[in-house]
C-alpha positions in Angstrom: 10.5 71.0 31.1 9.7 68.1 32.8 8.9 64.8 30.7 7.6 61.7 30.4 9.8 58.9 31.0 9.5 55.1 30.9 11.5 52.7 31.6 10.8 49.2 31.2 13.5 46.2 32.6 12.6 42.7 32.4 14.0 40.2 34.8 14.3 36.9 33.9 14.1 34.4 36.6 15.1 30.8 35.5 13.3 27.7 36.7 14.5 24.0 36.2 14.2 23.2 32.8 11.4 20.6 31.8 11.6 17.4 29.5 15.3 18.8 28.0 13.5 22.5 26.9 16.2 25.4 27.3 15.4 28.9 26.6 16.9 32.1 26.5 15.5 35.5 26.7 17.1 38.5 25.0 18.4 40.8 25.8 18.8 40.6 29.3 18.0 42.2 31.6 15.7 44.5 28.9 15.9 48.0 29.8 14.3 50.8 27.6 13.6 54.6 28.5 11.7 57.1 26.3 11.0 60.5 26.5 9.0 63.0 25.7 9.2 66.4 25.5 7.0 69.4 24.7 5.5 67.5 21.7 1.7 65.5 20.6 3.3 62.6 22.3 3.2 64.2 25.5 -0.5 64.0 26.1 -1.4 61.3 24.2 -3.7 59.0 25.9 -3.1 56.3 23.4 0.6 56.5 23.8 2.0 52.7 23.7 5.4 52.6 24.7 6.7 48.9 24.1 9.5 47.1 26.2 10.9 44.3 23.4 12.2 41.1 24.1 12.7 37.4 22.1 12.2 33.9 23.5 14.9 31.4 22.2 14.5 27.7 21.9 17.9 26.9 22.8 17.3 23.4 23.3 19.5 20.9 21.3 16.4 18.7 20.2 13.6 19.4 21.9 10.4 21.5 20.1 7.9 23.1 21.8 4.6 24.5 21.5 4.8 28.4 23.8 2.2 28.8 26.0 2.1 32.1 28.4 0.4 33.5 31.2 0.3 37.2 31.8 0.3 38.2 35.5 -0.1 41.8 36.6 2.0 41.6 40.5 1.4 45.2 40.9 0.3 48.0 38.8 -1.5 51.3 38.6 -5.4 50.2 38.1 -5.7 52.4 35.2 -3.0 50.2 33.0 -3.4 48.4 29.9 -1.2 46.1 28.0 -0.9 44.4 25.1 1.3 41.1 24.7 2.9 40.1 21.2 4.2 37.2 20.1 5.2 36.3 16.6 1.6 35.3 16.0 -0.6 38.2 17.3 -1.1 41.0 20.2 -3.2 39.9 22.9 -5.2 42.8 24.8 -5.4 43.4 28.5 -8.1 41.1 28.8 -6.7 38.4 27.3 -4.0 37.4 29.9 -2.7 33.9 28.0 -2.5 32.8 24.1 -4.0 29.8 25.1 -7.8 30.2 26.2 -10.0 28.1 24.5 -12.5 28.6 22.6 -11.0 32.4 22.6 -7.8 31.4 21.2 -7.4 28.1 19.0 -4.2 26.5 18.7 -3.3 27.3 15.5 -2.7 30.5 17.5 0.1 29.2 20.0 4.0 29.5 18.6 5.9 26.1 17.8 9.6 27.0 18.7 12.2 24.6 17.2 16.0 24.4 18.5 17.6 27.6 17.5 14.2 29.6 16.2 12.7 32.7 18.1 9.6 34.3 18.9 8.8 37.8 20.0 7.7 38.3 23.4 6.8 42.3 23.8 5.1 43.9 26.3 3.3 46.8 25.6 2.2 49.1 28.6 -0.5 51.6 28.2 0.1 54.4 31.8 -3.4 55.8 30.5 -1.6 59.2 31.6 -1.1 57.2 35.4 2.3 57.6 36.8 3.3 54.9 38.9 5.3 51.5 39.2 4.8 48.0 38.5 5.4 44.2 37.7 3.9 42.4 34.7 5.2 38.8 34.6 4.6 36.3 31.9 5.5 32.0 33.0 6.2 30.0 29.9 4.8 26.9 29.6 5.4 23.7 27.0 1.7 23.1 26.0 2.6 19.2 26.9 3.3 20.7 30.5 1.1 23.8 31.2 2.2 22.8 35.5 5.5 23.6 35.4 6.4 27.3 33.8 10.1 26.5 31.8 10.6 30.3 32.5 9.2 33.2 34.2 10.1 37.3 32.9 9.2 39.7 35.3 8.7 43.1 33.3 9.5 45.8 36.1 8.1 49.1 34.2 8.5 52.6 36.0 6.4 55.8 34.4 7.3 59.3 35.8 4.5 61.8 36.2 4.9 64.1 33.3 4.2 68.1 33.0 3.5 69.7 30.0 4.0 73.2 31.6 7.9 74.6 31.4 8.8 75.5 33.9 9.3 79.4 33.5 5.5 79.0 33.0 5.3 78.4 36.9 8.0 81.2 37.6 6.1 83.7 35.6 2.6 83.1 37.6 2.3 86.0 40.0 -0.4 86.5 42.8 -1.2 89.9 43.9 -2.2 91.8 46.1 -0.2 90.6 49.3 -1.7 90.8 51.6 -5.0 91.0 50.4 -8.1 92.6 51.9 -11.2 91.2 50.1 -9.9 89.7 46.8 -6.5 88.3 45.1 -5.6 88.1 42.0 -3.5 86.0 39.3 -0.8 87.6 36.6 0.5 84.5 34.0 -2.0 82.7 34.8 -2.7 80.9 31.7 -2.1 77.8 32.7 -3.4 77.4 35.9 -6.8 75.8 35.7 -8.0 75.3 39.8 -7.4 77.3 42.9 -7.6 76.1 46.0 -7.3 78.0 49.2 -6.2 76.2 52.3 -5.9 77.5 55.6 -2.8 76.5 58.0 -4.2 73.2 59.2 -4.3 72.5 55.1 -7.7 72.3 55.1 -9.5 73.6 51.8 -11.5 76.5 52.9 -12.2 77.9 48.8 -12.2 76.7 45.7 -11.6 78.8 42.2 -11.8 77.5 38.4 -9.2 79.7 37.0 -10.2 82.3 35.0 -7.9 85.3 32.8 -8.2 88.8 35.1 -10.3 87.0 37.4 -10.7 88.6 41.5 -10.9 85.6 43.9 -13.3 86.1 46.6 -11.4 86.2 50.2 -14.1 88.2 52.2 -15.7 86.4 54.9 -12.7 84.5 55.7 -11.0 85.6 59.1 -7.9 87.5 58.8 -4.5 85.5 59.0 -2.3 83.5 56.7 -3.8 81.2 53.8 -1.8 78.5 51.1 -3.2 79.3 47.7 -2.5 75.9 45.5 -2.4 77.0 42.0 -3.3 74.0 39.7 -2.9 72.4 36.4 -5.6 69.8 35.1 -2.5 67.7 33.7 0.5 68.4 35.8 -1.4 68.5 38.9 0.2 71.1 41.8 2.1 73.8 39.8 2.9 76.0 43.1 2.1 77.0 46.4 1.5 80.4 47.5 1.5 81.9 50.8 -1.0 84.6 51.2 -1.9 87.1 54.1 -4.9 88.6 54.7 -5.9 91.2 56.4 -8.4 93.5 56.9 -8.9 97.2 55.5 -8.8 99.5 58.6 -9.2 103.4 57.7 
């Protein structure tokens, strides 16, 4: 069975400290990994997998007021995220806590020497695998030019596949060769078929039905690639199918 996994590592990349303001980041780097196996969680659209990390004011006497700026480097299109600090989650279309008049600054976290904040990314894949960079620069609101640090969140989601894989081994494709017709045995989860002919062009398309006969007549006799697919998990197998004609 394969699975969902996610794995999240934030790198932080220290700039020249401004006006005497040190921070630290914890911990670091920040890795996480999740997974999920044949459970709800699998196929959950909403599914909010959360890569967690403090800010420290490890300055000796310097306060500050926190102002970030989310930057997406690169991403799947379909991605959403959600920013926390210790005073609220900020959406995907909010990319900074500081965006008046959205966000007042009553909203922004004042950080004394020794005290913390939250600074959590949450990453929605929207069922999208893929990679990508999310990267929040934290400014002093007295000096929103020069970040005091930047976190690069590097976050990695595999494609997952809710079909075991003895499901696959058990689909069957008979006859073979075929004449005029082929058919499907453990075909439960196979929604689309797609015949392609040796160039791997798509010559047919099937919606998968139980005890279903797939049309091959009027195709010319030779060697096809039957894709057998799954809505979610995308290409479960291949199949190489002859056909050939009846001759009495």
């Amino acid at each position: 069975m394969k699975q969902i996994v996610l794995l999240f590592s934030a790198i932080v990349l220290p700039l020249f400290a401004i006006a005497q303001i040190e921070v630290e980041i914890s911990p670091d780097p920040t890795s996480y990994e999740f997974e999920y196996g044949n459970n709800e969680l699998a196929n959950d659209y909403y599914i909010e997998p959360v890569a967690h990390a403090t800010i420290t004011n490890t300055s000796d006497d310097a306060t500050f007021t926190m102002v970030w700026v989310r930057e997406v480097i690169d991403a799947p299109v379909e991605w959403e995220y959600r920013t926390c600090d210790n005073t609220q989650c900020y959406p995907t279309f909010m990319d900074t806590n500081h965006n008046p008049p959205q966000t007042v600054l009553e909203d922004l976290v004042v950080l004394a020497p020794g005290e913390e904040s939250l600074l959590d990314m949450h990453v929605l894949p929207r069922h999208v695998p893929g990679v990508g960079t999310v990267r929040l620069s934290i400014y002093d609101l007295d000096d929103l030019d020069n970040p005091i640090v930047v976190v690069d969140y590097e976050v990695a989601v595999s494609t997952y596949n809710s079909v075991s894989d003895q499901d696959i081994a058990d689909i069957q494709l008979f006859p073979n060769p075929a004449t005029d017709f082929f058919m499907l045995d453990g075909d439960q989860v196979v929604d689309q078929i797609v015949v392609y002919n040796l160039l791997g062009r798509p010559v047919r398309y099937f919606r998968a039905q139980e005890g279903a006969r797939y049309d091959m007549a009027g195709l010319p006799d030779g060697f096809y690639l039957i894709g057998l697919q799954n809505e979610d998990a995308g290409t479960l197998k291949t199949v190489r199918l002859s056909k050939r004609s009846f001759n009495p």
